[in-house]
Each structure stands twice: as structure tokens, then as C-alpha cells.
MIDO-698293 format. One record per residue: x, y, z of N, C-alpha, C in turn. Coordinates in steps of 0.001 Angstrom, whole numbers, plus 500000, padded with zeros to 6 digits. Layout:
% residues N
XYZXYZXYZ...
% end
This chain:
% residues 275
701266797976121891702021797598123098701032797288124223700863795998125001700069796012125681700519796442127019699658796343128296699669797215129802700704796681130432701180795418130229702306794916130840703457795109130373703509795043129162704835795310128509705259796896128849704321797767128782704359799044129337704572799347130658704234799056131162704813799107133023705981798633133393706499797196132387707744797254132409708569798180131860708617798727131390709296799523130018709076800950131574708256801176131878708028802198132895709066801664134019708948800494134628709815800662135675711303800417135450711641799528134302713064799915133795714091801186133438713011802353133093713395803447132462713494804151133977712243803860134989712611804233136372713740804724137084714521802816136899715638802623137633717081803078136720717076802806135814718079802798134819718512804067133935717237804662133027718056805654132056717717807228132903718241808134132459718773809513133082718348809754132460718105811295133085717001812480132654718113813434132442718262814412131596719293815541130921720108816019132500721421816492132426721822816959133721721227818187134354721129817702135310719386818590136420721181819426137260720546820665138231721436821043139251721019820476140304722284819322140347722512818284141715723824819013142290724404818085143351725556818816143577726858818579143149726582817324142690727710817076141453727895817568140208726489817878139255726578818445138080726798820176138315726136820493139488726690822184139613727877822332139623728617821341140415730171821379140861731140821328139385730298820442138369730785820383136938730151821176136143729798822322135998729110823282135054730158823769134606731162824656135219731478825012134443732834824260133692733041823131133838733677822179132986733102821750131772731486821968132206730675821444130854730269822268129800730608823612129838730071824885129307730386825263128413731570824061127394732248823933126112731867822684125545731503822959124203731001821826123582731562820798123647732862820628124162733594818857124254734013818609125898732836820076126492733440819524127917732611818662128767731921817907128198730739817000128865731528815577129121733120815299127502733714814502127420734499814233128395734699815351129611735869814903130683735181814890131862733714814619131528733228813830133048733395812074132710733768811866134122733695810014134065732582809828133133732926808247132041732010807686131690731568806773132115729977806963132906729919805336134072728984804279133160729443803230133264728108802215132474728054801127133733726476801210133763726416799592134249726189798308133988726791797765134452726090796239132985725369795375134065724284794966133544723635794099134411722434793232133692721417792482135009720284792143134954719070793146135125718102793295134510717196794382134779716306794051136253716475792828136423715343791811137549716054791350138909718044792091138455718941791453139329719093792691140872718958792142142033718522792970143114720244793335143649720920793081142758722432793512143142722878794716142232722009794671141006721870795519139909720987796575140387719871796277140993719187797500141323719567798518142542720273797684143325721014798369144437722434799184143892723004798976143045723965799571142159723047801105141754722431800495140807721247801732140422720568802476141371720790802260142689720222803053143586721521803792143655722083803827144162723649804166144289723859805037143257723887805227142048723930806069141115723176806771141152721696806561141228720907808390141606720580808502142668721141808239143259721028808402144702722261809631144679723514809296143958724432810405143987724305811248142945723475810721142042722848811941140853724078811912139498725055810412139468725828810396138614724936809998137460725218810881136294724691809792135089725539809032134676724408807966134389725865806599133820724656806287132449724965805309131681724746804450130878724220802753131239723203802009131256722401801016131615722867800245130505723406799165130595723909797804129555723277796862129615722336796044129076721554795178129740722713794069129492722557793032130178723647792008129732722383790797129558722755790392128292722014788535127844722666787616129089722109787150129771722036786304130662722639785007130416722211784717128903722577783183128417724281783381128101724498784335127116725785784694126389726652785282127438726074786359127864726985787691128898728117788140128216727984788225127048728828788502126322729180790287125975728361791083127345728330792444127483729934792489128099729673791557129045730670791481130668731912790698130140732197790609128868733234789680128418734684790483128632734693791747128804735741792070128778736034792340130469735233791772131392735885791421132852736009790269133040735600789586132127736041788006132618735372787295133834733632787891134014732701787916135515731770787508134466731405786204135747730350785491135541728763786321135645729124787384136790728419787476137407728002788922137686726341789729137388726613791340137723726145791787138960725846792733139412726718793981138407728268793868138322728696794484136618729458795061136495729831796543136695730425797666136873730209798859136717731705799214136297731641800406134739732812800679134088732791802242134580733892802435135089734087804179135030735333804061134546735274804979133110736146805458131774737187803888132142737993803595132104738592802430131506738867801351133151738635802391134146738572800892135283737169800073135008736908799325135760735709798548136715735677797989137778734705797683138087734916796611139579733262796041139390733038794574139693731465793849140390731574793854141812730774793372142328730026793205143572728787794197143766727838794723144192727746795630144518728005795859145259728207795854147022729051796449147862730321797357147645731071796725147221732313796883146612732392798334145494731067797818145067731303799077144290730619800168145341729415800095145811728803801332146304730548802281146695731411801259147996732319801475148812733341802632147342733467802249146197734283802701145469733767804118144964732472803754144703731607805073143959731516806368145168732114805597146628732163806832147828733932807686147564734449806995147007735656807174146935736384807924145614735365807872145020735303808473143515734345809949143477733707809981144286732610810527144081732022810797145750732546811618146206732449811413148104730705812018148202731004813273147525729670813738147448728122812961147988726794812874148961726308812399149425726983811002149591727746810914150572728384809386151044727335808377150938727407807253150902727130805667150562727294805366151909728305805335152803728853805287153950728790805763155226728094807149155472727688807839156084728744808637156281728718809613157767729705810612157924730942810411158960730878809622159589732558808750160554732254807554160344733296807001161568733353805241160804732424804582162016731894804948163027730853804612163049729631804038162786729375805560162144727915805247160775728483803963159986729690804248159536730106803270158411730301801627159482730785801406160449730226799970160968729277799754161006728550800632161419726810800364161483726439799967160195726506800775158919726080800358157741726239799372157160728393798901157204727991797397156774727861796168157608727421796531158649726962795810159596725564794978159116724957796175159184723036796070158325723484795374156853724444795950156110724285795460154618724844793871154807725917793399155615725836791769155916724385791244156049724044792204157023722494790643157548721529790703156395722101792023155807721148791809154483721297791157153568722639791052153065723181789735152048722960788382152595722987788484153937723097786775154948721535786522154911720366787104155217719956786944155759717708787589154729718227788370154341716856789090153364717078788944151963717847788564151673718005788893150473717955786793150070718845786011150711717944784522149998717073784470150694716488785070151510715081784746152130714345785288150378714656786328150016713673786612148649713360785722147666714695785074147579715316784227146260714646782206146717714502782544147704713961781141148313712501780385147461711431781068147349710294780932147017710407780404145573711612781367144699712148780802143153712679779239143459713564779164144273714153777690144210713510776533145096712596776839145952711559775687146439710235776501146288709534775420145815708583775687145451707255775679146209707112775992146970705525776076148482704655776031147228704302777204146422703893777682145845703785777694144412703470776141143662704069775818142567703884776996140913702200777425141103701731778077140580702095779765140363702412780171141430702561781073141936704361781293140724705076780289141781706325780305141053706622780746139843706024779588139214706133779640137742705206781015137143704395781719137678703868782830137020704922783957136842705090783813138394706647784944138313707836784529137330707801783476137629708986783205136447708530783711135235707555783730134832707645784511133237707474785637133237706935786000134523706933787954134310708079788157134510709569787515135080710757787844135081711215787889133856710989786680133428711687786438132163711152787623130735709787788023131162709429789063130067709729789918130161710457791116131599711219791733131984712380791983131153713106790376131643714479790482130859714189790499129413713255789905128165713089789872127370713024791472126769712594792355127545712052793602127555713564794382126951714307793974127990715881794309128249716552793940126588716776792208126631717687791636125507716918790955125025716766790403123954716031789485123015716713788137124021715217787116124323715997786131124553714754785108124270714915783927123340714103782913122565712770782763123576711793782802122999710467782010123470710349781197124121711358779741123869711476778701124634712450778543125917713205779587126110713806780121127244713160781292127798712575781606127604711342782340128449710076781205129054709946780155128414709125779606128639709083778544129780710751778570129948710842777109130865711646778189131864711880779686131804712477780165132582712529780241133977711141779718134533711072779334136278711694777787136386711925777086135515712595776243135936713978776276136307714748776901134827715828777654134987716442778118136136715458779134136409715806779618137922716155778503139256715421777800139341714536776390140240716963776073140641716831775672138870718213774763138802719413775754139017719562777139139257720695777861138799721333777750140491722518777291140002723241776993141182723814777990142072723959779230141139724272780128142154723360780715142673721758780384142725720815780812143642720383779557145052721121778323143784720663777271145481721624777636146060723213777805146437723890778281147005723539779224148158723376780378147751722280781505147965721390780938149509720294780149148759719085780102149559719472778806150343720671778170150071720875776453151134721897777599152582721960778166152257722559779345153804720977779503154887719985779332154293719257779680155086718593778286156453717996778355157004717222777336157783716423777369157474715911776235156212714684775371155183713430775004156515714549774448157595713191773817158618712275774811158489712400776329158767711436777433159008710464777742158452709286777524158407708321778055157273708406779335156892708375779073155598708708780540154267707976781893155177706618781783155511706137782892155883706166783504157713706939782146158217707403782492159557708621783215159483709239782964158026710690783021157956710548785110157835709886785008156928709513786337156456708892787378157406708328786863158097707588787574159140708823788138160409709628787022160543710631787249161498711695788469160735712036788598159849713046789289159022712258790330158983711205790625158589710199791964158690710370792678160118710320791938161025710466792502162651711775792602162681713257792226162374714426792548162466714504793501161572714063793775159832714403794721159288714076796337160251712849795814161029711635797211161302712900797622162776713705796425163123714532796798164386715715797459163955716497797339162674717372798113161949717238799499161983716617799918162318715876801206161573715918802043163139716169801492164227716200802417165198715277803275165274714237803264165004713434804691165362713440805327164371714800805274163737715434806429162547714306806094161089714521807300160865713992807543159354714991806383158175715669806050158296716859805006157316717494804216158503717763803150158155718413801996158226719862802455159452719727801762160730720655802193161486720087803365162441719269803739161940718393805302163022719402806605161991719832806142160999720067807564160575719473808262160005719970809856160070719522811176159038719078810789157604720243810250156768720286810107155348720265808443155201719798808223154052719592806962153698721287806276153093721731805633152848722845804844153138722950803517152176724160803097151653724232801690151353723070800677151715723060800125153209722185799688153900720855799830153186720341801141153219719013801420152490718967800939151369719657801231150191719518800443148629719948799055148653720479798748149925720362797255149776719268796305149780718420797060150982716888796062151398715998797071150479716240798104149945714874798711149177714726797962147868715572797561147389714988796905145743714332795265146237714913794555147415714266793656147975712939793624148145712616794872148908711751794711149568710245795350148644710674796069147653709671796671146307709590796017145324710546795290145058710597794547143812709686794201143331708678793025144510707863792434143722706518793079143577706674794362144251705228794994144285705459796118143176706749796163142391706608796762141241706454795919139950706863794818140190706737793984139409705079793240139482704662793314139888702918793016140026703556791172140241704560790931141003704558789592141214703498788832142132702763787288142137702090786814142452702813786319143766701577786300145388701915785956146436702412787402147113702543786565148462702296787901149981703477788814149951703557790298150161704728790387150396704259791160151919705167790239152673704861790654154473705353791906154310706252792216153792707140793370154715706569794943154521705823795057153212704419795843153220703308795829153693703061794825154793701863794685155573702267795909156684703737796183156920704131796179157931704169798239157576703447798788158256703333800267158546704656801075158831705807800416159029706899800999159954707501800876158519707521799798157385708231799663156427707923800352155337706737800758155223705986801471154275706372803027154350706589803315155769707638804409155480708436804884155640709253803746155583710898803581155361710776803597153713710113802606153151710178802956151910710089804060151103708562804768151670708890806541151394709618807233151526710459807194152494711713807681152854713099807780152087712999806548151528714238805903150685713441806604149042712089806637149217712048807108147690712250808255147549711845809213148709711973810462148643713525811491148396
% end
């Protein structure tokens, strides 16, 4: 197995598979439900189905240990999606608890508070909670195709296409998917319409790294002073929204700048959110 294939395999297992039930405050709260050999069967069964590389998927996955639920990681084939066939969604995350579901991630974080109140997603009045999806809009509007931008125009032709195959070996990592669709997979990306969509919301006039630089100084203004997103106590929706953004590519050893780690104020926000 060589060093790359291994670091992936490391940061997938990261985000995705569970460690035996630890005393959180959900699994204490279920001990003694679980303390009979078939009583493990009447906790929710959560699965997520997704992209391993998808930043709507990883914000889902924040959301889950973040509340310390174990779920089940589905990778879904990208080409087929023939995981997600029984929602009839183009598009992930999916997330199954025992026979519902729901996609979006928003949508779901909002549900998994409602299922599962325990460390809120939302914060503690509705306050916090305007504030939060306040931040998680400018983050869908506004950081998040700023990320996706660099894939579908190309500044950076070289650059591009490198990432494109460390994505694609990622996902390969995940589902078997042919050689020759790994191979042309930054193009792929280049053409997928629901990322030009995405990134034609933004203002193209702006240069990529003016663009980035400016969103780095609004993310660092989110944050109020505060330790998380909004100036709050606890980290929040908001937080797993811009944290898989904003790490991604520095876990992924992707090629080119990432500003928002230049930036001292973000570096430990990020500690913060890991901690």
C-alpha cells in the first residue's frame, strides 16, 4: 500500500467509521437499554450515504460526532448512485434513520437537533439559532463556491488537474470506479453542471485570490471574538459548515494556496472546532 493511498484510507476512517460506544452523553443515557444482548437493536439505525470528497457530506459527518451518534458510512458510486436509489436524490448527502431519511445537509443537521437534542446543532434560544443560520447562508452563498471555483475555471491549469486525480483516487478509495474515469476526472468536474451553477452565483470579475482573501477577513469577522462561529461558547452548525471547507484541502495534500490558513485567527478556530 503506498503513502498516499494510506493517508487517504487515514482521513476517511477519520471522518466516517466509529470507534466501539465510548461514555458520551447519549450512549450513557442508552446503557442501560443496551445491557441485553438485542438491546443495541433499539437504538436508531443512522447511515449516511454520500461522497467521501463531498463538503456537504463532511459537514453531515461533523454533525454526527460532533453529537457522538454512531451511524454507518455508505459510500455512494457517483456514476450509478445506485446506493441513493431508494430516495429518488440525485444528490448527497443522504441520511437514513431506521426507515425515515431526509438530504440537504442543513436540513438534516436541523432534524438530527430534533431527534437527538442532546449537544444542539442550533445553539441554546432562537437567537443563537438566527445567528447560526444566518452564518450557514453566507456560507452556502458565499465560501463554499468560492472553494468549488478553482475546479470549474481554471487560473491554474496544472494545479487543477492534479487535484482532480487526488479526488478522484479518494473516491476510488471509497467505490471502485474505472481508470479512465479517474483519469479524465478534472475534466468531469470542469463540465458538472451542478458545480457551474454553484460557482456562476459568484462575481468571476474578482480575482480568485482577492476573492479568497476577502472571505478569509469576513469568515475571521463571523467569529466575533468568540471561540466558534457567531462569538459563541460551543461550536454549532455554522462551524461544520466552513470547517470541512476550510481543511479539506490541507488534508487532502491538495496543490495551491490555501489563504484561510495563512490567517492566525483561523487556525484557531480550527483547533477549536477539532477539539
Amino acid at each position: 500500500m503506498s503513502l498516499f493511498t494510506l493517508g487517504i484510507m487515514l482521513i476517511l476512517f477519520e471522518f466516517f467509521y466509529q470507534p466501539d460506544y465510548a461514555d458520551t452523553p447519549v450512549t450513557q443515557k442508552t446503557k442501560i437499554i443496551m445491557s441485553t444482548e438485542t438491546a443495541i437493536d433499539t437504538f436508531p439505525k443512522i447511515k449516511l450515504y454520500g461522497y467521501p470528497t463531498s463538503p456537504f457530506v463532511l459537514k453531515t459527518g461533523c454533525h454526527l460526532k460532533y453529537k457522538q451518534l454512531p451511524f454507518e458510512f455508505v459510500p455512494v458510486n457517483p456514476i450509478t448512485r445506485e446506493q441513493i436509489k431508494f430516495s429518488n436524490q440525485q444528490q448527497v448527502p443522504v441520511l437514513s434513520i431506521d426507515d425515515e431519511w431526509k438530504n440537504d445537509s442543513s436540513p438534516i443537521g436541523i432534524w438530527l437537533d430534533e431527534r437527538f437534542p442532546e449537544k444542539p446543532l442550533l445553539g441554546e434560544n432562537e437567537a443563537e439559532k438566527e445567528t447560526i443560520i444566518a452564518i450557514d447562508n453566507w456560507i452556502s452563498k458565499h465560501l463554499l463556491p468560492a472553494r468549488f471555483r478553482a475546479a470549474i475555471i481554471w487560473d491554474n491549469p496544472w494545479n487543477a488537474i492534479r487535484n482532480g486525480w487526488v479526488l478522484a483516487a479518494a473516491m476510488h478509495e471509497a467505490v471502485s470506479i474505472p481508470w479512465y474515469l479517474r483519469a479524465s476526472w478534472p475534466l468531469l468536474v470542469k463540465r458538472a453542471d451542478f458545480l457551474k451553477r454553484i460557482v456562476n452565483t459568484l462575481d468571476l470579475d474578482e480575482p480568485l485570490w482577492d476573492m479568497h482573501e476577502r472571505l478569509a477577513t469576513e469568515l475571521i469577522d463571523h467569529m466575533q471574538g468568540g471561540p466558534f462561529l457567531g462569538g459563541l461558547s460551543r461550536p454549532s452548525l455554522a462551524d461544520f459548515s466552513a470547517y470541512p471547507i476550510i481543511i479539506f484541502s490541507h488534508l487532502m495534500g491538495l496543490h495551491g494556496r490555501n489563504v484561510y490558513l495563512e490567517k492566525a485567527e483561523i487556525i484557531k478556530w480550527c483547533k477549536n472546532v477539532q477539539s
